[in-house]
FISEVO-618791 format. One line per 5 residues: their letters; for each residue z, x, y of C-alpha. Coordinates in Angstrom, 3 decimals. Layout:
A) Z,X,Y  ...
END
This chain:
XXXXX) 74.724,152.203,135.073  73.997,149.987,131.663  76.612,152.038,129.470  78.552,149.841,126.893  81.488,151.237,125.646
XXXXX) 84.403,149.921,123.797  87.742,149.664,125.727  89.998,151.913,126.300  93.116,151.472,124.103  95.955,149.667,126.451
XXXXX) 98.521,151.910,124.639  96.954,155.192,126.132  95.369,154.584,129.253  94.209,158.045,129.625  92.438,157.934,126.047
XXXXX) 88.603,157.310,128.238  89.594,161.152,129.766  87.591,164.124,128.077  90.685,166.105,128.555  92.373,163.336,125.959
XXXXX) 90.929,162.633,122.136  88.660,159.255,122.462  86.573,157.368,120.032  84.708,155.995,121.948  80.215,156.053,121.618
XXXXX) 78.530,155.217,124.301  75.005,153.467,124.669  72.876,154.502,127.029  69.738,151.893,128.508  66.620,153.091,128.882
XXXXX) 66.733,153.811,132.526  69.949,156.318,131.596  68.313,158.066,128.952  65.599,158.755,131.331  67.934,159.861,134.089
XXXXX) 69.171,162.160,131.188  66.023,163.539,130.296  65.324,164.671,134.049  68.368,166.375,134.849  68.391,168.186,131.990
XXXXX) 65.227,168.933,131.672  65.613,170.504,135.124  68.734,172.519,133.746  66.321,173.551,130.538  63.574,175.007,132.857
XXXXX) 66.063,177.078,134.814  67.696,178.673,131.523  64.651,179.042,130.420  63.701,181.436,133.273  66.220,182.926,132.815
XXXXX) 64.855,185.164,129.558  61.626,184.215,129.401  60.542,187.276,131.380  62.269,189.736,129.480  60.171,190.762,126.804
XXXXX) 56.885,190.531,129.215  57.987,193.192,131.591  56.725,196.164,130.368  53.341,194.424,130.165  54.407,193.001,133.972
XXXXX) 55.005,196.654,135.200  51.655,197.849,133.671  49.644,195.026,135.286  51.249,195.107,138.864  51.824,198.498,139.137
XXXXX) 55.396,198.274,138.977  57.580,201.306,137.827  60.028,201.286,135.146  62.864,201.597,137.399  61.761,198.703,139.732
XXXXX) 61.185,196.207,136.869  64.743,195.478,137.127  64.018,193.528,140.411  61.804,190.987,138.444  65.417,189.984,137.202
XXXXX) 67.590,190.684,139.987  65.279,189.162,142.648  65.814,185.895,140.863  69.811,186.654,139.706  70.696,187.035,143.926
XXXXX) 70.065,183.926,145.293  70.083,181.634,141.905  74.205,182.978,141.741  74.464,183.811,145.418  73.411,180.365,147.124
XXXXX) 75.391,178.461,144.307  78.127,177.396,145.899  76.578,176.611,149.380  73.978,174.278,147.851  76.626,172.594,146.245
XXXXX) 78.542,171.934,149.244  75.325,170.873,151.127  74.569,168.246,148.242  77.722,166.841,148.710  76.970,166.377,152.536
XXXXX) 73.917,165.307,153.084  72.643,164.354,150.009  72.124,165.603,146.232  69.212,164.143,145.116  67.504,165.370,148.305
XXXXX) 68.756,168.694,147.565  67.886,168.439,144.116  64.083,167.416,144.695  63.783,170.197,147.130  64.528,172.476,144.832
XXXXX) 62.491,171.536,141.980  59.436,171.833,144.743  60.663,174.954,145.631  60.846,175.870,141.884  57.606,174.675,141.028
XXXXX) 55.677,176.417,143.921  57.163,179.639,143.516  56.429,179.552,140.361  53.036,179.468,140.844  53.289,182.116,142.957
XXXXX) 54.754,184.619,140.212  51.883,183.664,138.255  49.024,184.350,140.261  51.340,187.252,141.912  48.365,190.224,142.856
XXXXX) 50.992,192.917,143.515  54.604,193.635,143.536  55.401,192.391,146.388  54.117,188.714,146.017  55.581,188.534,142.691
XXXXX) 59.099,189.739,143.840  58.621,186.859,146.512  58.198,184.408,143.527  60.879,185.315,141.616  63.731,184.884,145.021
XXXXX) 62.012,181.895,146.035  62.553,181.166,141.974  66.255,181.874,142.702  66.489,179.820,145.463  65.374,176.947,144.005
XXXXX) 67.892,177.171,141.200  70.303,177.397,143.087  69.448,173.597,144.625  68.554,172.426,141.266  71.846,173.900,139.341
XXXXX) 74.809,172.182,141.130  73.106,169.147,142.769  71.412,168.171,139.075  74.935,168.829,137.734  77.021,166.741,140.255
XXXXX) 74.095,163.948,140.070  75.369,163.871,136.168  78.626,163.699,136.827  78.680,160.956,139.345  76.276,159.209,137.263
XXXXX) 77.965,159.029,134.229  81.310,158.238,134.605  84.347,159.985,133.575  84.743,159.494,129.739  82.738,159.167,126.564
XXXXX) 79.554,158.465,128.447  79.563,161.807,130.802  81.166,163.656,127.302  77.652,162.810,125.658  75.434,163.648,128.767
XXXXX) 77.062,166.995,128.999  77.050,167.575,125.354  73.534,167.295,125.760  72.876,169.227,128.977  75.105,172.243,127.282
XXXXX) 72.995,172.273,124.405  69.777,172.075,126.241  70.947,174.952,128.729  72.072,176.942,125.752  68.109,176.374,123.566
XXXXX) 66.664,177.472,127.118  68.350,181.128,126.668  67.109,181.365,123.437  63.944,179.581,123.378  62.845,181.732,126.511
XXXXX) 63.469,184.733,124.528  61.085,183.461,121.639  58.636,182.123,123.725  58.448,184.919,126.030  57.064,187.241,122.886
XXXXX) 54.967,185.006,121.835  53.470,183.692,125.073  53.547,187.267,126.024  51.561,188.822,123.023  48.912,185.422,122.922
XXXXX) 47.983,184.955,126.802  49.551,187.874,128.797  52.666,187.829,131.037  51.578,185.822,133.489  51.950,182.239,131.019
XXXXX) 55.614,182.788,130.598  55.231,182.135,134.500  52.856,179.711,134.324  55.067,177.815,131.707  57.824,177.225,134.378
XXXXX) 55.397,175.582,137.073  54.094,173.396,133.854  57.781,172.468,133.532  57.837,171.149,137.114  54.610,169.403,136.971
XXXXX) 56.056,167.127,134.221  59.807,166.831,135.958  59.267,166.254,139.454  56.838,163.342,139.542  59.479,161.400,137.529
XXXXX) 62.875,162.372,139.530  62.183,160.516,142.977  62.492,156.918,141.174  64.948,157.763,138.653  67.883,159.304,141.081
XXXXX) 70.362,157.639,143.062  70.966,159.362,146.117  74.624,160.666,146.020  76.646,161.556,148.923  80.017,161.850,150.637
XXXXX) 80.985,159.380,152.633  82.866,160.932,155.406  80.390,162.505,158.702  79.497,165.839,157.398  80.869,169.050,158.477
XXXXX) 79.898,172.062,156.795  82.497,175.631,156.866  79.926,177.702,158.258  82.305,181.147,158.013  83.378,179.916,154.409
XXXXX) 79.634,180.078,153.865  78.867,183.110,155.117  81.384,184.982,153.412  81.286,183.341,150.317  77.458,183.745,150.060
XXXXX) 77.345,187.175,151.260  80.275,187.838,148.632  78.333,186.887,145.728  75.263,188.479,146.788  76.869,191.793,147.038
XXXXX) 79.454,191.232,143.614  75.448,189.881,141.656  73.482,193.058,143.431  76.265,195.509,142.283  76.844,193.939,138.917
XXXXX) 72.924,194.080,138.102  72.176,197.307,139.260  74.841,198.623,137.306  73.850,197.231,134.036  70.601,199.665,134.272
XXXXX) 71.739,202.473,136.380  75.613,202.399,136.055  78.240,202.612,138.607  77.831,206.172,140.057  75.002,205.384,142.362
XXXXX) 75.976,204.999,146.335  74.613,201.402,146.811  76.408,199.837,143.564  79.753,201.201,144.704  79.142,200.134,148.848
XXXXX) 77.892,196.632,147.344  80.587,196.022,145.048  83.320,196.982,147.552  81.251,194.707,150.049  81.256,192.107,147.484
XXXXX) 85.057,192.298,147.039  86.240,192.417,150.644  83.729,189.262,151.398  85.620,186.757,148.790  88.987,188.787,149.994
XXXXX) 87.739,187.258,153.546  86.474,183.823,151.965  90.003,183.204,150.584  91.400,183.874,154.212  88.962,181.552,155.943
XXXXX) 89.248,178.973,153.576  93.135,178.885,153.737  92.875,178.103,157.702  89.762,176.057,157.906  90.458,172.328,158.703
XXXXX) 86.966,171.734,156.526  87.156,174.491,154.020  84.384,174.769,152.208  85.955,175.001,149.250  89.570,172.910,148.652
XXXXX) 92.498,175.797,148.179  93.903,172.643,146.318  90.864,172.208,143.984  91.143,176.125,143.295  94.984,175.389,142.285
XXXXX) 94.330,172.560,139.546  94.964,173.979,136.422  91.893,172.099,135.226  89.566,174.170,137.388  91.570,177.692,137.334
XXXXX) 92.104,177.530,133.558  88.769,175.935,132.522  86.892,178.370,134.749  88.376,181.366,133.176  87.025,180.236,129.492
XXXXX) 83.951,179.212,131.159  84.117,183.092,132.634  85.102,184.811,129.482  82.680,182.824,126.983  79.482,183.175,129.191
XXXXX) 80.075,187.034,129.867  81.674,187.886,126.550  78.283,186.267,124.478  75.835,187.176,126.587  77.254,191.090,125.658
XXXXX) 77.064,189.952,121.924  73.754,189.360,122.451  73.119,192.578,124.109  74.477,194.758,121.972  73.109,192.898,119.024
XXXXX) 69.397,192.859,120.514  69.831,197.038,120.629  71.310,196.843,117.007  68.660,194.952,114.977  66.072,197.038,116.705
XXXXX) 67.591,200.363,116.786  69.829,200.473,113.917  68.344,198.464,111.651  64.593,198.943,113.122  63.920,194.975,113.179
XXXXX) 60.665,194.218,115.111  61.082,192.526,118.154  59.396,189.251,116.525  62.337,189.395,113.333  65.001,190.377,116.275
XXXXX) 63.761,186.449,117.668  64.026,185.024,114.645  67.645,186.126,114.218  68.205,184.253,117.674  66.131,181.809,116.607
XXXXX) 68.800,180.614,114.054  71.347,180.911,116.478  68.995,178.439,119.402  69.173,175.312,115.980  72.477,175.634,115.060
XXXXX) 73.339,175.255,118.910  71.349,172.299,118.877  73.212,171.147,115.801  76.833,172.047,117.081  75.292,170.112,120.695
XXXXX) 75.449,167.160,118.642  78.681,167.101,117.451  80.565,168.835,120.557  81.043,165.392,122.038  82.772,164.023,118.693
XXXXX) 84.911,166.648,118.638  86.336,166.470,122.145  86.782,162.911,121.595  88.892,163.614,119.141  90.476,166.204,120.302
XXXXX) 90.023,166.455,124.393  88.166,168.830,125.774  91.719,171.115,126.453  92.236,171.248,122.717  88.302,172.018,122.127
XXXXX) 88.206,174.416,124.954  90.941,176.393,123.429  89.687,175.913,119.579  86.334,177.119,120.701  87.165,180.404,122.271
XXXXX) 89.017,180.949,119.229  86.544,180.823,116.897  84.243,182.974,119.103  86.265,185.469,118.893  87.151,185.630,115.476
XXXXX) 83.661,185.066,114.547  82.275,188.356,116.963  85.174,189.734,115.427  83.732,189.046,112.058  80.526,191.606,113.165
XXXXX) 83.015,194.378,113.248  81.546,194.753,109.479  78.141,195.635,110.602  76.184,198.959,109.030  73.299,200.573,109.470
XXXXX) 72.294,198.860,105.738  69.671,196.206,105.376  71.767,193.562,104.608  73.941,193.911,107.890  71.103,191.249,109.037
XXXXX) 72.039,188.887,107.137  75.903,189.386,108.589  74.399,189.330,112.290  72.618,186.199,111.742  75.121,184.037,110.289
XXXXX) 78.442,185.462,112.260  76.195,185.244,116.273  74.867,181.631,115.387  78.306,180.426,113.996  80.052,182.538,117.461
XXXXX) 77.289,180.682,119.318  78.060,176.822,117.939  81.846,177.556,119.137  80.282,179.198,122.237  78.369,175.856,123.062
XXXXX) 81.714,174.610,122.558  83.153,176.147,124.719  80.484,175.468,127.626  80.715,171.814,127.579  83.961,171.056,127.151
XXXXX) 85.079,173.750,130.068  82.876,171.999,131.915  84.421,168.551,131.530  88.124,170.193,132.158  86.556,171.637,135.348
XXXXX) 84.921,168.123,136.590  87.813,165.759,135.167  89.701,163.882,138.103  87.800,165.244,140.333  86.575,162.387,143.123
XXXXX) 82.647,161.588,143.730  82.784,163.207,146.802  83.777,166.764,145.564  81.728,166.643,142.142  79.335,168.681,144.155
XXXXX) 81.728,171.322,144.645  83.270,171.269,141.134  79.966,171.654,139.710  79.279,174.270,141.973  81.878,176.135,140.703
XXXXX) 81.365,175.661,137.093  77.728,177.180,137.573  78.657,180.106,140.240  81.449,180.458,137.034  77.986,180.875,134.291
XXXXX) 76.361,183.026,136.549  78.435,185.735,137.269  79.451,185.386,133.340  76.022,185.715,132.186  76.011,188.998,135.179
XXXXX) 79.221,190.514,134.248  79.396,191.209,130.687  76.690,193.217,130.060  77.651,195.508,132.853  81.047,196.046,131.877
XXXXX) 81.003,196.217,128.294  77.367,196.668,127.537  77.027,199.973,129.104  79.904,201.189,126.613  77.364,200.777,123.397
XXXXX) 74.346,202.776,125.292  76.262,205.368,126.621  78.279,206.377,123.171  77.654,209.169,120.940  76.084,206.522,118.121
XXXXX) 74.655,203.569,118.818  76.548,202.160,115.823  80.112,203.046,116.762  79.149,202.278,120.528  78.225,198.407,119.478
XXXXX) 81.761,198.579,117.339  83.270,199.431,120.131  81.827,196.728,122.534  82.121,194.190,119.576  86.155,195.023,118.926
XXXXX) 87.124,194.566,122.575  84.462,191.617,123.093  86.458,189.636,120.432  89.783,190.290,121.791  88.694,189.275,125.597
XXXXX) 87.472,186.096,124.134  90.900,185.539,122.030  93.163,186.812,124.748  91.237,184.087,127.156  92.186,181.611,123.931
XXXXX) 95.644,182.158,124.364  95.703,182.297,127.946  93.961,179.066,128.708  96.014,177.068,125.761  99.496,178.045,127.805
XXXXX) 97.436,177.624,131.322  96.792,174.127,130.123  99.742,172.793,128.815  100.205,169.315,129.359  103.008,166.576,129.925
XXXXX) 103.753,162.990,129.525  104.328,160.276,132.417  106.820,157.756,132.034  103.577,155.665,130.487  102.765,158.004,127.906
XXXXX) 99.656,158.645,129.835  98.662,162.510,129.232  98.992,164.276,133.123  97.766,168.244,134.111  100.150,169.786,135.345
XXXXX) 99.743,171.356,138.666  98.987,175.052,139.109  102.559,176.988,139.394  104.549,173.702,138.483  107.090,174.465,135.932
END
């Protein structure tokens, strides 16, 4: 690593810490930047695919023969394994080898994404979109933990995932742009083809840029851990998806979420008696990675509703095309970009505690703020400004949870931290719309029903504020150094 960086004040020798304010700017060689560029990129291409699809599947369904109620599997095929697998791959990085992992997946990525795009009937494009999943679910944790063991602990890795936030945040939003307009200009099968483009420019640079990262120790992997764990998410992901479209009456959403429930029940029980758990009980109790997960939790599900509710809004309410509806989240995709910028500033000076904290707080009062919506024209004008303000605290929010979550942690369990942070986004970005969502659709009005979603949206995301500021409370050592305290320490 060629990253030159002033020195750490001698009167604070925790100042270099993203949870503590630093002034630090890093430089970056050439060699770094490019590093930068590939994991992120990676991290792009997988948000990306994440709503690029969604405006082409009516046009999907027509073309393959798919009916209404199966198009949800073009989603959920990829949601399973891309949350499911999460933790798992993480843990496997860590033991034989992340950038091995990582590369695999890309492949993976890349191939099955070819395979969605020449897909000649349901099937074979259902195929596409798992083996999609599964390859995320390499490329997610691995590229994450190959960031944070690259770029150490401070200012540098502060800038590298101010950058990765704000990429993973213009994928959402750029997928949902491009998708239209791919979608209405070559058909559904280029918002496909785009991925596997993606990977043809990525992967032939990764294999000379990576370090391969490992753990030192002989690996052993917690084989019940991962069954249990995996199986858990499957069935929590399955139930929480299916839900969103059909609700939570129907037989296999009810079996699969009690499955999914008393499979993390088990995980926790395995975990607590295996000699090589796969993951740390101790970890879990660090008030870094309980209390930043939560606001990683709350500000992934609670904005990803926001934008649900606000997508059925400007078109039903206000009767917004769908291209004008992308345009409103086309404001909020830049000013993401712009508040990516500054995010890393901002926990320097403050620590990414004090951000954390700031920036669900401003979310909330900001989707509070869309309380004032009407079914009059100029109610646009509201919606854009208050969702791309909510979403520049929301970015936030993303990246400096995600340095609370990775902070201290050693080398050797970066794998695992990051796979936590991710499973963390993913069954955010799966939850919210399921439990709130369904409130707006299901109402008498549309109007009142988004109100309604909207008012207890905001005070989630402010409760979570509160909760995380007392959560992370901190102390000072005899040095004046700034120390976490443990979980359930007084």
């Amino acid at each position: 690593m060629a990253i030159d960086t002033r020195p750490t004040d001698p009167r604070h020798p925790d100042s270099s810490s993203p949870l503590s304010p630093s002034s630090d700017t890093p430089r970056l060689s050439t060699r770094d930047r490019l590093v930068l560029f590939v994991l992120c990129a990676a991290q792009f291409m997988v948000a990306l695919d994440f709503s690029v699809l969604n405006v082409a599947l009516p046009a999907l369904g027509t073309d393959l023969g798919m009916s209404t109620s199966a198009l949800q599997w073009a989603v959920t095929a990829f949601a399973l394994p891309s949350g499911g697998f999460l933790l798992l791959f993480g843990r496997i990085g860590d033991l034989f080898g992340r950038r091995r992992l990582f590369l695999t997946g890309l492949a993976l990525f890349g191939a099955a994404s070819l395979l969605a795009t020449l897909a000649w009937d349901p099937a074979s494009f259902l195929t596409g979109r798992a083996l999609q999943g599964l390859g995320a679910a390499a490329i997610v944790p691995t590229g994450m933990s190959l960031l944070t063991t690259t770029f150490a602990e401070g200012p540098a890795r502060d800038r590298a995932l101010g950058i990765s936030g704000t990429l993973l945040s213009l994928g959402f939003t750029i997928g949902m742009i491009a998708g239209g307009v791919l979608t209405d200009a070559l058909g559904w099968r280029s918002t496909m083809g785009l991925l596997t483009l993606c990977t043809v420019l990525v992967l032939p640079l990764a294999p000379g840029l990576l370090p391969e990262s490992r753990t030192p120790e002989r690996p052993r992997l917690d084989v019940p851990g991962a069954v249990t764990v995996t199986g858990g998410l499957l069935s929590l992901i399955y139930a929480l998806s299916t839900a969103a479209d059909h609700g939570f009456a129907r037989p296999d959403v009810i079996v699969t979420l009690i499955a999914g429930l008393a499979l993390l029940t088990a995980f926790a029980v395995v975990e607590s008696r295996s000699a090589a758990p796969l993951v740390s009980l101790p970890m879990l109790r660090r008030r870094t990675v309980a209390w930043g997960n939560l606001g990683g939790l709350v500000t992934f599900s609670m904005m990803s509703t926001v934008v649900f509710v606000l997508t059925l809004y400007l078109q039903e309410v206000l009767d917004l095309s769908a291209f004008r509806t992308g345009l409103v989240f086309g404001v909020q995709g830049l000013l993401s970009a712009v508040a990516g910028t500054f995010a890393p500033k901002v926990i320097g000076r403050l620590g990414a505690r004090r951000t954390l904290v700031a920036s669900l707080t401003g979310q909330g009062l900001l989707i509070a703020t869309l309380l004032g919506l009407d079914e009059s024209g100029r109610s646009v004008w509201l919606a854009t400004a208050a969702v791309a303000l909510a979403s520049m605290c929301h970015l936030g929010a993303i990246i400096s949870y995600g340095l609370t979550v990775t902070s201290g942690v050693p080398d050797e369990e970066q794998g695992l931290a990051t796979g936590l942070v991710t499973s963390t986004q993913q069954v955010g970005i799966t939850v919210g719309i399921p439990l709130l969502g369904v409130l707006a659709t299901t109402s008498d009005s549309l109007l009142a029903g988004v109100h309604l979603v909207l008012a207890l949206d905001a005070a989630i995301v402010l409760a979570a504020a509160v909760l995380v500021g007392l959560g992370l409370r901190t102390r000072r050592t005899a040095s004046g150094a700034v120390e976490t305290e443990p979980l359930g320490s007084r």
